[in-house]
C-alpha positions as CSV (number, residue, x, y, z in Angstrom):
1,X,41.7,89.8,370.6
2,X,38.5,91.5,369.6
3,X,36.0,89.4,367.3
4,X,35.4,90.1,363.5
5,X,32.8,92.5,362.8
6,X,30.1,90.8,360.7
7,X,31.6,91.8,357.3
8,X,35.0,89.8,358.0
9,X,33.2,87.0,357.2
10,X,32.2,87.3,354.1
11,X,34.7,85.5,351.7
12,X,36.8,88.6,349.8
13,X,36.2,89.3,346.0
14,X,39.7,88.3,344.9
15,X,43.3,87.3,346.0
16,X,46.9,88.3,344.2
17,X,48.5,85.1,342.3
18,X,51.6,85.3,344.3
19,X,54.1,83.0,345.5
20,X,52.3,82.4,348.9
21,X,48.9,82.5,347.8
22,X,49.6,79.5,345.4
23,X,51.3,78.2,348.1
24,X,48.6,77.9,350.0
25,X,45.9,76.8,347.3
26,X,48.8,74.0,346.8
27,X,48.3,73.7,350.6
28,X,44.3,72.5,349.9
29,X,45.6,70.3,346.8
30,X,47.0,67.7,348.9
31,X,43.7,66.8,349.7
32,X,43.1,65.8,346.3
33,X,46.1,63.7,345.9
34,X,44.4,60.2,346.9
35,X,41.9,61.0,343.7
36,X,44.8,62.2,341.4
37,X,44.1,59.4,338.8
38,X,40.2,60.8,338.7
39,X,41.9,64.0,337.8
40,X,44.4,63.0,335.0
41,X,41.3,61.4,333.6
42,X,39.4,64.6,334.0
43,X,41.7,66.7,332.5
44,X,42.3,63.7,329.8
45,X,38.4,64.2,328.4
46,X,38.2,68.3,329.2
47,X,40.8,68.5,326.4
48,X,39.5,65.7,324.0
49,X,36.0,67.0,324.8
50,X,37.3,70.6,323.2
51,X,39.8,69.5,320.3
52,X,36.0,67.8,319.2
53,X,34.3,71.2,320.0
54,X,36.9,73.2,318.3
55,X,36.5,70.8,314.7
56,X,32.9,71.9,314.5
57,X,33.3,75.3,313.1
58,X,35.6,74.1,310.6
59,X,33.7,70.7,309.4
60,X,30.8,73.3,309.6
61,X,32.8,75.6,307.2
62,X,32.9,73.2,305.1
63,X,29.0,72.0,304.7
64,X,28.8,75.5,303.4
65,X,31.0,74.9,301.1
66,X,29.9,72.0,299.9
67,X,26.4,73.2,299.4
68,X,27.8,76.1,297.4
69,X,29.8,73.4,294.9
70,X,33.3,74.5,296.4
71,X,33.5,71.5,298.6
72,X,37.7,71.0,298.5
73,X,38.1,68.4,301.7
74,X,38.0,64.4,302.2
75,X,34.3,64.2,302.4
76,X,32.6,66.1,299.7
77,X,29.1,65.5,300.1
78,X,26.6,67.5,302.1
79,X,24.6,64.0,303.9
80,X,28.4,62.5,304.8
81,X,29.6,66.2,306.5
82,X,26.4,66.6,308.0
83,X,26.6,63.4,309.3
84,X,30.1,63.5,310.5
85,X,28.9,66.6,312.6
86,X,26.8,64.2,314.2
87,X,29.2,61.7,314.9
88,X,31.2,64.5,316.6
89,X,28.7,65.7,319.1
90,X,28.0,62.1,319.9
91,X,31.2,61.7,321.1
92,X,32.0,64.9,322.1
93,X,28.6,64.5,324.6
94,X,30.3,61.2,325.7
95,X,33.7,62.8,326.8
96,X,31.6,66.1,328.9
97,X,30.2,62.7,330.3
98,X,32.8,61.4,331.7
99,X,34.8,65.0,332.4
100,X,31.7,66.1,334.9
101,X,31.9,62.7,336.0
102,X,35.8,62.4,336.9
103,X,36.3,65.6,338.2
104,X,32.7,65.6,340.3
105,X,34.8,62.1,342.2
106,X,37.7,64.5,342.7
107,X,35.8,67.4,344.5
108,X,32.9,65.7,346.3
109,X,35.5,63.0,347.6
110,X,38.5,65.7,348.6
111,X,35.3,68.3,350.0
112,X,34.2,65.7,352.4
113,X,37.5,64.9,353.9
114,X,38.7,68.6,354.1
115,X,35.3,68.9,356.2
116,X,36.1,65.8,358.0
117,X,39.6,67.3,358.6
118,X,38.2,70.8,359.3
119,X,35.8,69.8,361.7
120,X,38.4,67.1,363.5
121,X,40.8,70.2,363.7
122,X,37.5,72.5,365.5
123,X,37.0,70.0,368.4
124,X,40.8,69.7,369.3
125,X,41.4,73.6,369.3
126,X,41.6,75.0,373.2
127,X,38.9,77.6,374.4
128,X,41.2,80.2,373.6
129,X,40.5,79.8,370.4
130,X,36.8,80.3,370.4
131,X,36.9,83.8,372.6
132,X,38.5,85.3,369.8
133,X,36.0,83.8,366.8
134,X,32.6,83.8,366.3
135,X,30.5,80.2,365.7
136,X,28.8,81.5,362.6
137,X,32.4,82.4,361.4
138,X,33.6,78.9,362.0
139,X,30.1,77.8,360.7
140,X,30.6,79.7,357.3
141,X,34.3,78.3,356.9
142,X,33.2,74.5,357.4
143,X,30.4,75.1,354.9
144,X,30.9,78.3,352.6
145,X,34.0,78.2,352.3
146,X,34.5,74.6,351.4
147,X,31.0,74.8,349.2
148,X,33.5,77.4,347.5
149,X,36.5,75.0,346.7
150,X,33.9,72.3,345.5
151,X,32.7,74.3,343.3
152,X,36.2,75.7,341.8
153,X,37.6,72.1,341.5
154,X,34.5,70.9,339.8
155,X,33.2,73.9,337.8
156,X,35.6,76.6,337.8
157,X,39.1,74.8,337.2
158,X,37.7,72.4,334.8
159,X,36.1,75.6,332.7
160,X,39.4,77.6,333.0
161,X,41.0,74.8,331.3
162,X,38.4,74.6,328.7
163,X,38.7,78.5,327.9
164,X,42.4,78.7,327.7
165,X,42.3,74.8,325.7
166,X,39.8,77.3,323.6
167,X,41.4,80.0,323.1
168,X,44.5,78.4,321.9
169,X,43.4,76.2,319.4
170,X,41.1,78.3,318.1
171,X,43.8,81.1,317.4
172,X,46.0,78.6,316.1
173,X,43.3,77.9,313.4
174,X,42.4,81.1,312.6
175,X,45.9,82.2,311.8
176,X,45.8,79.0,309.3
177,X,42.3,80.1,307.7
178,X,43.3,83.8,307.2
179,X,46.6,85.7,308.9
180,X,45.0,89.0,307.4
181,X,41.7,88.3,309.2
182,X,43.3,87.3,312.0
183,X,45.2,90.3,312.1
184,X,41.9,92.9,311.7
185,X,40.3,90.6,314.6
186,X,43.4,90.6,317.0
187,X,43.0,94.9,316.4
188,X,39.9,95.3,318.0
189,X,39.5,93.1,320.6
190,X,42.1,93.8,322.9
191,X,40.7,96.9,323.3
192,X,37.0,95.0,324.3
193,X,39.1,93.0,326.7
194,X,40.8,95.9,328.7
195,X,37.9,97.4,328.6
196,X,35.6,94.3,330.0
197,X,38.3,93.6,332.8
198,X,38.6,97.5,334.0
199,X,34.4,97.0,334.5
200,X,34.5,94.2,335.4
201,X,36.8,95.1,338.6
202,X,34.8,97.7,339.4
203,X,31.8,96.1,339.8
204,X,33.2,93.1,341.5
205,X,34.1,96.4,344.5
206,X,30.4,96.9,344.3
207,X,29.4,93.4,344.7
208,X,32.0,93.1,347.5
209,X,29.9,96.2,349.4
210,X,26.6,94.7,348.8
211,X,27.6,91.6,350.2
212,X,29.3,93.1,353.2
213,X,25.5,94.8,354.2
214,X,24.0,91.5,353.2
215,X,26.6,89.7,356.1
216,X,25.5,92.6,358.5
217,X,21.4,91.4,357.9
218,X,22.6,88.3,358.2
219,X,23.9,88.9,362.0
220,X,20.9,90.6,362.6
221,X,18.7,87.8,362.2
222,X,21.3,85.3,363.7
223,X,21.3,87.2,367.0
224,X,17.7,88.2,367.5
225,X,16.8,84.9,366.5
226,X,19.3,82.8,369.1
227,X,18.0,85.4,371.7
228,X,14.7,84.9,370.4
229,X,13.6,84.7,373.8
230,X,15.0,87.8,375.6
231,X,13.4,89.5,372.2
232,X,9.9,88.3,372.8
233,X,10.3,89.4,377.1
234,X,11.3,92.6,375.8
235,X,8.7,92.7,373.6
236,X,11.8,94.4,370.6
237,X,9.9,92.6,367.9
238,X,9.5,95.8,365.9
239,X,12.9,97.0,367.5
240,X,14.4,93.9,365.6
241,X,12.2,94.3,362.0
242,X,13.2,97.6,361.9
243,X,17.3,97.2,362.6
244,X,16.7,94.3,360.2
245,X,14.7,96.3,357.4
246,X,17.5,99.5,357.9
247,X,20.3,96.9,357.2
248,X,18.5,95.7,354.5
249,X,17.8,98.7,353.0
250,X,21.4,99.5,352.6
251,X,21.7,96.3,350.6
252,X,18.8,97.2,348.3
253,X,20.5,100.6,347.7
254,X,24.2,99.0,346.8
255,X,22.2,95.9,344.8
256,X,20.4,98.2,342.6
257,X,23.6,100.3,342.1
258,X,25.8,97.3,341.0
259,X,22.6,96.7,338.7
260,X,23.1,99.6,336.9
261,X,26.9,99.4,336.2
262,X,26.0,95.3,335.3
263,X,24.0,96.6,333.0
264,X,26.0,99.0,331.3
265,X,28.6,96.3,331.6
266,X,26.5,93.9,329.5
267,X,25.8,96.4,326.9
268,X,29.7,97.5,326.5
269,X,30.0,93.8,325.8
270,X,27.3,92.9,323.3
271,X,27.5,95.7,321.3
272,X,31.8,95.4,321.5
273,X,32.0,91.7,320.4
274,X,28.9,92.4,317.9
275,X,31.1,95.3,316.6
276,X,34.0,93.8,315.9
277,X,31.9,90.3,314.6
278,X,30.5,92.8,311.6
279,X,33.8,94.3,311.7
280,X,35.5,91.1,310.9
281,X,32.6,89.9,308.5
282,X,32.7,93.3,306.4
283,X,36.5,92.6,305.5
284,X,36.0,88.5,305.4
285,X,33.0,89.2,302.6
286,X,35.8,91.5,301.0
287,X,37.8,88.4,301.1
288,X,35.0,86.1,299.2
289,X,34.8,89.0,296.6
290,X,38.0,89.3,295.6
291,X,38.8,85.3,295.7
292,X,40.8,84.6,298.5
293,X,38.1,83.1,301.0
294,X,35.9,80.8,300.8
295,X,32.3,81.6,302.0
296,X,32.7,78.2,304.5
297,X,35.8,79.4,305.4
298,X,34.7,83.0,306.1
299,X,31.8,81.4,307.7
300,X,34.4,79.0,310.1
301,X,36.5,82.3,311.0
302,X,33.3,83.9,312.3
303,X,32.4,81.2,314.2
304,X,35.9,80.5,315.5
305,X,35.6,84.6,316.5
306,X,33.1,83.9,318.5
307,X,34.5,81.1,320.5
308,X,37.7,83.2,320.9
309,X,35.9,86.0,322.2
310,X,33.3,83.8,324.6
311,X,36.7,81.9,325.7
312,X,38.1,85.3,326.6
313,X,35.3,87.5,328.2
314,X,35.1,84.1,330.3
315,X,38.9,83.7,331.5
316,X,38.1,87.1,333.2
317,X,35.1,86.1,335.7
318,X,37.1,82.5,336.1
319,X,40.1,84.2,336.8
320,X,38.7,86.4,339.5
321,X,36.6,82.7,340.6
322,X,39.9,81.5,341.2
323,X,41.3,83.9,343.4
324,X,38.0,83.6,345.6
325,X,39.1,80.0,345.8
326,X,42.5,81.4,346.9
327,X,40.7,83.6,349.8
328,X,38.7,80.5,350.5
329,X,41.5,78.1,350.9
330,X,43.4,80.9,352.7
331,X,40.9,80.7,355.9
332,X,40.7,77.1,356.1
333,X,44.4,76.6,356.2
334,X,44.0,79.3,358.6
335,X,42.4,76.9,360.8
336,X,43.9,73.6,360.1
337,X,47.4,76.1,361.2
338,X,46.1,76.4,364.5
339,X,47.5,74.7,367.3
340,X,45.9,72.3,369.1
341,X,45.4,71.5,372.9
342,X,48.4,70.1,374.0
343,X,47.2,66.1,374.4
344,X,50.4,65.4,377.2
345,X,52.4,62.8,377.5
346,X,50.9,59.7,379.2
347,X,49.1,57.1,377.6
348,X,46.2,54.5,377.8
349,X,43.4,54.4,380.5
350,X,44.0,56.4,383.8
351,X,42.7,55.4,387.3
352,X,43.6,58.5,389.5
353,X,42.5,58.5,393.1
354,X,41.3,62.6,392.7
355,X,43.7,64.0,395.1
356,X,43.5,67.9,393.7
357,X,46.1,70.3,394.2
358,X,46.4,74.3,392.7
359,X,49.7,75.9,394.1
360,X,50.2,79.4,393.2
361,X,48.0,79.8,390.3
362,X,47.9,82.8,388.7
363,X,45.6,83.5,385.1
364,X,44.0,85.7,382.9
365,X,42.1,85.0,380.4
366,X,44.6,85.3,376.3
367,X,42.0,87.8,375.3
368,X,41.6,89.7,378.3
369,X,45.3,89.8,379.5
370,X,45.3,93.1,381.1
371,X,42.4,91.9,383.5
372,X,43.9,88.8,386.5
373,X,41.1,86.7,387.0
374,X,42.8,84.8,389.5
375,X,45.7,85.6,392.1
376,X,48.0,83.1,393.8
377,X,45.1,80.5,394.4
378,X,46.7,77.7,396.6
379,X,44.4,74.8,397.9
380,X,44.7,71.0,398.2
381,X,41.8,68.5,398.4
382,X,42.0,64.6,399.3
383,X,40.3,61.9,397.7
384,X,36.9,61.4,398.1
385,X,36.7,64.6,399.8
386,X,34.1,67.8,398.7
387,X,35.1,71.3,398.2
388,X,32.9,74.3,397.7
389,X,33.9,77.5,396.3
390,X,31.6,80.4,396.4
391,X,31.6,84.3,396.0
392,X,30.0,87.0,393.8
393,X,29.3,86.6,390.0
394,X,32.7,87.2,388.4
395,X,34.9,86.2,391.5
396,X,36.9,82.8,389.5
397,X,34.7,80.6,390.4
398,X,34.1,78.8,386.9
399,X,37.9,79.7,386.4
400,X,38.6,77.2,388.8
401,X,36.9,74.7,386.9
402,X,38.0,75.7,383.7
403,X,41.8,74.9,384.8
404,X,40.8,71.9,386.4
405,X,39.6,70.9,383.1
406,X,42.9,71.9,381.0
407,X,40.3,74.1,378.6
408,X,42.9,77.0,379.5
409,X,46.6,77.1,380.6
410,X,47.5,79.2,383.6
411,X,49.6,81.9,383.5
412,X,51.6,80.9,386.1
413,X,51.8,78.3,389.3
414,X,50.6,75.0,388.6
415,X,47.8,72.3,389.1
416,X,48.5,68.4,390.2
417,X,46.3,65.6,390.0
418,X,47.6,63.0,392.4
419,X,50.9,65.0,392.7
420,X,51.7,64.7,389.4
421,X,51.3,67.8,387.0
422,X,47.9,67.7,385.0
423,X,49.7,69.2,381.7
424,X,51.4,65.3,382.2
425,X,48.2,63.4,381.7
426,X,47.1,62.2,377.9
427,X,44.0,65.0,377.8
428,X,41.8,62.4,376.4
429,X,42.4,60.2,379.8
430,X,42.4,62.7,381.8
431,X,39.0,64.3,381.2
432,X,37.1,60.7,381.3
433,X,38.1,60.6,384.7
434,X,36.2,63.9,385.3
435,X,31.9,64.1,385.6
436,X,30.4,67.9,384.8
437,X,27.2,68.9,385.8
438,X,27.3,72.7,384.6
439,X,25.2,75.7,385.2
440,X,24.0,76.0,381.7
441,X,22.9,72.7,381.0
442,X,23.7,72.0,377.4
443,X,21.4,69.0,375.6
444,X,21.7,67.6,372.5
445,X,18.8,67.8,369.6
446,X,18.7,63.3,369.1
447,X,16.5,61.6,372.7
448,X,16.5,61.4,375.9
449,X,18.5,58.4,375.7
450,X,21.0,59.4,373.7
451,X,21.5,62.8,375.8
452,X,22.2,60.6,379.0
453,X,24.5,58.0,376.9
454,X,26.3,60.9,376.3
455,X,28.2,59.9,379.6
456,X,29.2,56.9,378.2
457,X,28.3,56.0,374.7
458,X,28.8,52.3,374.6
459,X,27.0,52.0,378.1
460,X,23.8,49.4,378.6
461,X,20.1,50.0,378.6
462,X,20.1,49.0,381.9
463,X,22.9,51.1,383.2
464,X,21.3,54.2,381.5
465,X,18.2,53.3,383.3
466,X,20.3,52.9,386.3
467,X,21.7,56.6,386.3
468,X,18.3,58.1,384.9
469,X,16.7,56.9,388.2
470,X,19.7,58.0,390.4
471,X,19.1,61.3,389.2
472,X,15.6,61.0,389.7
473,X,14.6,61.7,386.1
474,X,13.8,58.1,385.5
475,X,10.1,59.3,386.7
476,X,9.6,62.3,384.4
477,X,11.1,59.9,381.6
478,X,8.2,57.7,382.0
479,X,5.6,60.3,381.7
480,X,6.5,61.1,378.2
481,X,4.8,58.9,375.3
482,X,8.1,57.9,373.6
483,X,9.6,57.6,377.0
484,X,13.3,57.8,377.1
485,X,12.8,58.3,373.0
486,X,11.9,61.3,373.4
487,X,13.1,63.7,371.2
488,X,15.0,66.9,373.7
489,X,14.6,69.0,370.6
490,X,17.5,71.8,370.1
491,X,19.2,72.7,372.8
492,X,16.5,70.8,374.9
493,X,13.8,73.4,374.4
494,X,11.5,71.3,374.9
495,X,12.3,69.7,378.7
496,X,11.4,72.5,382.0
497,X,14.6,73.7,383.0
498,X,14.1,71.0,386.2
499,X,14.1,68.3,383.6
500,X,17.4,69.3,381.5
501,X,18.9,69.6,385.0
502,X,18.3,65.8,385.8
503,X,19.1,64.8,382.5
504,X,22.2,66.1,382.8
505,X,22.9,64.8,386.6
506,X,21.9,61.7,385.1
507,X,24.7,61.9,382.0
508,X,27.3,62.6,384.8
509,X,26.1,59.0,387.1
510,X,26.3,57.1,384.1
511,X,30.2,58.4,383.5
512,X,31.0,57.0,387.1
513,X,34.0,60.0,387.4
514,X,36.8,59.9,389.8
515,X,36.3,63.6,389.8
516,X,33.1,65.9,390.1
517,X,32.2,68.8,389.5
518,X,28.7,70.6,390.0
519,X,28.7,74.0,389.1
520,X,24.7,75.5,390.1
521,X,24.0,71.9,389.9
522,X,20.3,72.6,391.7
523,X,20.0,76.1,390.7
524,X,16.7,75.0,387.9
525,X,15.1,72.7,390.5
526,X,12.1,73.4,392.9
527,X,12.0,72.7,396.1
528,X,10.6,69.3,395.4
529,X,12.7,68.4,393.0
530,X,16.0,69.8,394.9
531,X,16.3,67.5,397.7
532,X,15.6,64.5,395.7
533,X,18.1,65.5,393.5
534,X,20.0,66.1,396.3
535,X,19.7,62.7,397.8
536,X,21.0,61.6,394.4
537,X,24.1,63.7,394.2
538,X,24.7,63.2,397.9
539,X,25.3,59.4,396.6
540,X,27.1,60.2,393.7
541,X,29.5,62.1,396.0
542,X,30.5,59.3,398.2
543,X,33.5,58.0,397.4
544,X,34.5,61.1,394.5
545,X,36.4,64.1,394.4
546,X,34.0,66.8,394.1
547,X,33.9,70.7,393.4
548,X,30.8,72.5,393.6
549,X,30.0,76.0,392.8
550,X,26.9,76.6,394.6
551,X,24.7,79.6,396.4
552,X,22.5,77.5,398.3
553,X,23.3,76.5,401.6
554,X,21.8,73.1,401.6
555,X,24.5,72.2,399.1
556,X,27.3,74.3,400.5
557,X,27.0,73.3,404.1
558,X,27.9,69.4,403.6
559,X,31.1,70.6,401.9
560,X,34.7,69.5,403.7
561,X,35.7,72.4,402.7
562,X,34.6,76.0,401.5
563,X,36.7,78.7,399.8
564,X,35.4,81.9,399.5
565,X,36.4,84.0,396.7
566,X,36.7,87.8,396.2
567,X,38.3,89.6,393.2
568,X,40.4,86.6,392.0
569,X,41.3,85.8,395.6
570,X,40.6,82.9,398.2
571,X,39.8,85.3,401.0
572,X,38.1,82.8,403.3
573,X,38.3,78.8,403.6
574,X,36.8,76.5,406.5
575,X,34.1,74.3,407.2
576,X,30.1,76.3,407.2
577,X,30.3,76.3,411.0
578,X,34.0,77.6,411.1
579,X,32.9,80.4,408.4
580,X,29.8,81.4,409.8
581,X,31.5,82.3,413.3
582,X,32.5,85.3,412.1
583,X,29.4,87.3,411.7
584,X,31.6,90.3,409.5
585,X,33.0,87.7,407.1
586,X,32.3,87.6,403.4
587,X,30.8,83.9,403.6
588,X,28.3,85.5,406.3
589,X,27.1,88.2,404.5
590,X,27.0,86.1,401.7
591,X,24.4,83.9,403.5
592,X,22.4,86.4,404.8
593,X,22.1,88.0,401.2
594,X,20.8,84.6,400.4
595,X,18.6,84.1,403.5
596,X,17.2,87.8,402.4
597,X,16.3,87.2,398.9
598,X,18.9,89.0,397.9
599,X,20.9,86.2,395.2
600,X,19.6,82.8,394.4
């Protein structure tokens, strides 16, 4: 399956309220269900908090009446209702309190554990999986995404509530105070409201392009900045401003043009609910004229106008908040949906011998179907024994490994562990029973410590010690100030290439693995460095199962057994003297391409 282009992962402006959309924002409630009481009590002070809100107008209504001498209500004296008004906001500050309080429990506590769950759900999905996605996607889901949902439970929800509590009660009041106000006011601003929603679509489709261009700057600087060093070799730094500045341009050019229709949006706005405020006062003061209003109670309808119109003009940029949280909560069910490496069957700690068996194995990889990486591979390899497979770049050599390590399922044929079926074994128990020393040595940003612990996390100070000088790192180590506290920095930038190597080696002694597996295990080492590292492996490989992937014939030649491979296929297999007998072989070319310069 191809990956996303950069503008699939930027959240969508809005999502339909249908049936399976709630559904699936019901899906992300359940995370909130351990906090439900938080909630009650949340909503609990959102609507006590604005009943208060809502009395203000009125009480306020009536403070002007009072100082005009047409006070008609329980208190009658202008100190006692302005002092009343007090006593409201005092409380009605306490209850906002404890709303932002209640609810912030419910979404910083439910957040964390959908990113705990999110991020437990990321490291049990299979490789297949991660062709087909990008990391920054995955990145944005486990932080934007759930930022997003934080912010609707705390904010958004809580204020739709508010608006609608708002709009309710404050209708409800101003049909009391004056049905043939009410009337005049209910004429005019629907037509405000249609009209704010129909701009208010549009502009979100403008905002939706300018943040599409902004995702597409954003994958520029992502990529030129992870290849940061192929960039600099190249010497593309102007190459890279200038793809950069073009993208950016284009998102200057939609910015400015969603300006422009904000704008006008804004204006429509003001001047419509400013309209139809002087619309509504010029009958109310027609009202006090001929009798039947009071000026406080003209003066409470105006202000009750307002909170009606604020309440709706917001219930149209929550509404369309909401449905983001619907998109939001759409993707991360997405991934919590996805099926996860199938774990097997046995349980508890395994102690295999490493006999290794592939019989018939055929695969390609689930997003490149139509290509067969490998074709009918059968081999068999005892315990304790070493096999090497080598070939051209691309020939299914790391495939091999790959299905060895269960991070794909193969398309057909099947591969035994000490005759039993590897698909059979608990995953978990499994793989500690296997040691990888890869190509692309991958290091961790804490120490040097910790990167070699990595093998074993609950393993001594001596026995890290131990494997750091069996890999002949412990040397290098010592040279540093911090010594093995040395901080690797990301990705290990800051070891050689010689030193990350070890490091590694190093991580896979300290595991002590039934099964090994070196894949280019040398390839960053110089010549010194290589055959003491060499000595070291050459230990670590008595008494294990062992696959290497390897060019160099030092490493090859001490193998049991090696398989050559060609297009998918095992095309040769023998011992280094039985191979390089036959002088028009593929092993033997292969070696004198190496012997030549030719590959590494």
């Amino acid at each position: 399956m191809a990956r996303e282009r950069a503008s699939d992962l930027v959240p969508e402006e809005k999502r339909n309220f249908n049936r399976e959309n709630i559904r699936k924002i019901l899906g992300i409630f359940k995370f909130m269900l351990p906090y439900r009481w938080y909630f009650f009590a949340g909503l609990t002070t959102l609507f006590l908090s604005s009943a208060l809100v809502m009395s203000f107008p009125y009480i306020t209504g009536k403070l002007v009446d009072a100082a005009t001498g047409k006070a008609s209500w329980v208190l009658e004296d202008i100190d006692q209702i302005a002092l009343s008004l007090i006593g409201i906001l005092v409380i009605q500050a306490f209850f906002s309190y404890a709303r932002v309080y209640f609810f912030a429990q419910v979404s910083e506590r439910s957040m964390a554990d959908i990113r705990k769950t999110l991020f437990s759900q990321l490291l049990s999905l299979p490789f297949a999986f991660y062709d087909r996605k990008r990391i920054g996607e995955l990145l944005s889901r486990i932080t934007n995404d759930v930022a997003f949902l934080k912010e609707a439970l705390s904010l958004t929800l809580a204020e739709f509530f508010r608006q609608v509590t708002t709009f309710l009660i404050g209708m409800g009041i101003i049909l009391w105070e004056s049905t043939q106000l009410t009337l005049v006011m209910i004429s005019v601003f629907p037509l405000i409201v249609i009209g704010a929603l129909a701009f208010g679509r549009f502009i979100r489709k403008l905002s939706r392009s300018t943040q599409d261009q902004l995702a597409d700057t954003n994958i520029v600087v992502e990529e030129s900045l992870q290849a940061i060093n192929v960039v600099k070799s190249y010497t593309n730094e102007e190459f890279e401003y200038k793809r950069y500045s073009s993208a950016l341009e284009k998102v200057v050019a939609f910015a400015l043009k969603t300006a422009k229709y904000r704008g006008a949006f804004f204006s429509f706005v003001i001047f419509g609910l400013f309209g139809a405020i002087v619309l509504v006062l010029w009958y109310g003061a027609g009202l006090v004229a001929e009798g039947e209003m009071t000026i406080g109670a003209l003066t409470s309808f105006i202000i009750y106008t307002m909170f009606i119109g604020a309440s709706v003009g917001g219930l149209g940029d929550l509404y369309g908040q909401l449905q983001k949280a619907i998109g939001s909560s759409e993707r991360i069910l997405e991934i919590l949906d996805e099926k996860a490496e199938e774990s097997g069957k046995s349980q508890g700690k395994l102690n295999i011998e490493g006999r290794i068996e592939f019989e018939h194995l055929d695969f390609s990889y689930p997003s490149r179907k139509e290509i067969e990486v490998l074709k009918d591979i059968t081999f068999s390899l005892d315990p304790g024994k070493r096999i090497a497979l080598v070939g051209h770049s691309g020939a299914g050599k790391s495939t091999i490994i790959q299905l060895l390590l269960r991070f794909y399922q193969p398309d057909s044929g099947e591969i035994r562990v000490d005759s039993k079926n590897i698909d059979n074994y608990d995953l978990k128990a499994y793989r500690e029973n296997i040691g990888l020393v890869p190509q692309e040595i991958i290091l961790f940003g804490g120490t040097i410590k910790e990167n070699i612990a990595y093998g074993r996390p609950q393993a001594s100070d001596e026995q890290i010690q131990k494997a750091a000088e069996k890999a002949q790192a412990w040397e290098f180590i010592q040279s540093f100030p911090e010594g093995w506290d040395t901080i690797v920095g990301d990705r290990g930038i800051k070891l050689s290439g010689g030193q990350r190597q070890r490091v590694a080696i190093a991580r896979a002694i300290l595991r002590d693995p039934k099964i090994l597996i070196l894949d280019e295990a040398t390839s960053s080492l110089d010549a010194a460095s290589e055959h003491l590292v060499q000595l070291a492996l050459d230990n670590l490989m008595k008494g294990r199962t062992t696959l290497i992937i390897a060019h160099r014939l030092g490493t090859i030649r001490k193998a049991d057994q090696i398989l050559v491979l060609r297009n998918g296929e095992i095309v040769e297999s023998g011992k280094h003297e039985e191979l390089t007998m036959n002088s028009e072989g593929v092993y033997s070319n292969l070696i004198r391409m190496q012997q030549e310069g030719m590959i590494a």
